[in-house]
N, C-alpha and C positions, 0 to 999 in steps of 0.2 A: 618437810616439803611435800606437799601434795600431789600425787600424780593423778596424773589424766591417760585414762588406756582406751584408746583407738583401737577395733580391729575393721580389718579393710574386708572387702568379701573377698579377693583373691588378691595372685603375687603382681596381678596386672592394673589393678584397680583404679585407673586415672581419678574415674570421675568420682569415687570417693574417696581417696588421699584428697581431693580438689576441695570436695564439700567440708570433708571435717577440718582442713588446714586452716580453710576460714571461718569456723563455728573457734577453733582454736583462737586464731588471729584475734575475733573481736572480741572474743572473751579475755585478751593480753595475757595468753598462758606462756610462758614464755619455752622455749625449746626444751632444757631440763626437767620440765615437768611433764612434758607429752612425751608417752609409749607406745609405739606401734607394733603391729603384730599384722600378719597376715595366713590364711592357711595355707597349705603346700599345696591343695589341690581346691579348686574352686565349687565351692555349695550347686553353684549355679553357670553351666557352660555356654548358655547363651547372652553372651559379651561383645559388646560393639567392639574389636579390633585398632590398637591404637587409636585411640580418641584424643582430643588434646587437651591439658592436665588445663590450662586458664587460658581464657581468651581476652583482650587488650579490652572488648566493649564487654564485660562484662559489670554490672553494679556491684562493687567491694561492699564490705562489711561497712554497717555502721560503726562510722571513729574512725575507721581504720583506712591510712592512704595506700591505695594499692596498686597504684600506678607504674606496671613491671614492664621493663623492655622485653620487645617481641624475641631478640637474642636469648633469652635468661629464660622466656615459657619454652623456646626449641629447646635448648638444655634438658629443663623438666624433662618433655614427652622422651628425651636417652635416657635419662639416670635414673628412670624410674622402670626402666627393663630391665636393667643391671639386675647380676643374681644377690649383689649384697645385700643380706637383711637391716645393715642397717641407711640404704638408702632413704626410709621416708624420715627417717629422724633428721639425715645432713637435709633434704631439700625443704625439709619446715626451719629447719635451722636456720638457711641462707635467705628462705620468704619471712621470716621474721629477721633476720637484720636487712633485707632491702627494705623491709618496711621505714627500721630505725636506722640503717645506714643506706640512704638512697644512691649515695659513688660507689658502693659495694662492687657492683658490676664492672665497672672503670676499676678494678684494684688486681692489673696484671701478677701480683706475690699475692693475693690473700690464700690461708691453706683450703677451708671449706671452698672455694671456687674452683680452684687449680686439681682438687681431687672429684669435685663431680664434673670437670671435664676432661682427666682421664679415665672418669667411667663411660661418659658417652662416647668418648672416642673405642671405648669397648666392644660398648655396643653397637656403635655403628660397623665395625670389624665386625664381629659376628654376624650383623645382616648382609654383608656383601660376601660372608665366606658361603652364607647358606643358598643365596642368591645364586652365585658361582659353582659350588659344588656339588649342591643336590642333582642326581642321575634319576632317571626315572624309569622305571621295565615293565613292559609288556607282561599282563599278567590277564588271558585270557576265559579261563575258568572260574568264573566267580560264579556266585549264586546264581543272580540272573542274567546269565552269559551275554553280558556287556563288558566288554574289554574293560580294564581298568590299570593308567599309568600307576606307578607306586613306588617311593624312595621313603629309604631311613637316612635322619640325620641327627646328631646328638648338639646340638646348641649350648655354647657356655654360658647363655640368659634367657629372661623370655621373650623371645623376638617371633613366636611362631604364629602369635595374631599381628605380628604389625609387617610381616613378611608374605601372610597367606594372600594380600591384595596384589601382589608381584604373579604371583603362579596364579590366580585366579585368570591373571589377564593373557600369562604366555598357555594355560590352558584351556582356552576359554571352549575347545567343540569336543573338550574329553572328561570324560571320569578319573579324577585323579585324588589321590593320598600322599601325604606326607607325615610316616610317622617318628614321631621322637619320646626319651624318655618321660617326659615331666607332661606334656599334651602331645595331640594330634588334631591335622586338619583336612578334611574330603572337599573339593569342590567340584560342581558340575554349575556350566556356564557361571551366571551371575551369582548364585548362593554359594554360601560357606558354612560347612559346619562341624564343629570343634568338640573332641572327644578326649580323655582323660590321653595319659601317655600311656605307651605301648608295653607292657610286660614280657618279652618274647624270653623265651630259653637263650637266646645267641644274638648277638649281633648280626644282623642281616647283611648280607652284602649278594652279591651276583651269583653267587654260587648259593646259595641258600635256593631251596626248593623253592617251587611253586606253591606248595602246601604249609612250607612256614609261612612266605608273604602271609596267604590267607588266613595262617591262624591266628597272625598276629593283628589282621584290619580285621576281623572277625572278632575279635577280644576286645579292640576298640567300637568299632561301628558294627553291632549286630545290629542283625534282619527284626524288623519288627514283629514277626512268628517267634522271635528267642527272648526278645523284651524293649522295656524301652528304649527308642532311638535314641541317639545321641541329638544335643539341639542345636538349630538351626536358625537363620537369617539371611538376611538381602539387604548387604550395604549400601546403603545412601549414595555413599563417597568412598570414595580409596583414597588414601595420600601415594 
């Protein structure tokens, strides 16, 4: 049997799980023979933010009918945050039998359906706990003595680009951080930008020094005097 080995450029990669699904698709590789892989930490951290994985007007592959209900792409843009590694295999899986079973989505017992929407019901829990829980503190000494909001939060997925449009907006006239293990994200008004996850000695919490915060947004976002910036953008849109 021949495989086909995919890697995506990160564990968030919409728009390429999207591209190769359908380079997949009209080549008719069918699901047992595509392998995906993804890196832990992304090559490249200037990443458009929850994107959405297929659009209803986009042109399908030659041959191939790819006519997916609007309900089944919302699925995608959840299950592909989920931390399981083997998410992109179930969702090529199910986009290649909607292909060859079009009532797929109509099939309240099927097992591949019924388990990628207890993933997104996952992850949609994880973006309302982060939503909800994240506390933010006054942390006045920074570099260049601009106040700066700052909470730690540990996410059970990657929800920290498709959540940073939330705090972007409830922050929008301060400098703020939010760091977690696996990424981090700083914004100031309209831009966002996204830094590897945070390495701290301890878990942060309220009682942690002033000088931990720092050393830990400092290990993610250093000064451009210490090296390169972490990278940066200006979304279009927010969902």
């Amino acid at each position: 049997m021949a495989q086909h080995s995919v890697t995506l450029s990160s564990q968030t990669d919409l728009q390429g799980f999207r591209r190769e699904a359908r380079v997949l698709l009209a080549g008719l590789v069918p699901p047992e023979e595509a392998h995906w892989d993804a890196p832990a930490m992304p090559d490249d951290l200037h990443r458009q933010p929850y994107a959405t994985l297929m659009r209803s007007d986009e042109k399908p592959p030659s041959g191939v009918n790819l006519v997916l209900p609007r309900s089944f792409l919302s699925l995608c843009n959840m299950v592909i945050l989920h931390h399981d590694p083997a998410r992109f295999a179930l969702l090529y899986r199910l986009l290649w039998r909607l292909v060859h079973e079009p009532a797929l989505h109509r099939d309240p017992h099927d097992d591949d359906r019924l388990r990628a929407l207890h993933m997104a019901r996952a992850v949609r829990r994880d973006m309302q706990k982060m939503k909800s829980q994240v506390r933010f503190m006054t942390i006045r000494q920074t570099a260049d003595g601009e106040p700066l909001q700052i909470a730690w939060f540990a996410p059970d997925h990657y929800i920290v680009e498709a959540v940073a449009p939330f705090f972007m907006r409830r922050m929008a006239h301060a400098l703020w951080a939010v760091l977690t293990p696996e990424s981090s994200v700083r914004g100031r008004g309209e831009s966002l930008e996204f830094g590897p996850g945070a390495r701290c000695e301890r878990r942060l919490d309220r009682d942690a020094a002033e000088s931990e915060w720092l050393g830990c947004y400092y290990q993610v976002f250093r000064n451009d005097r210490d090296s390169e910036p972490a990278r940066s953008f200006h979304p279009d849109s927010v969902p």
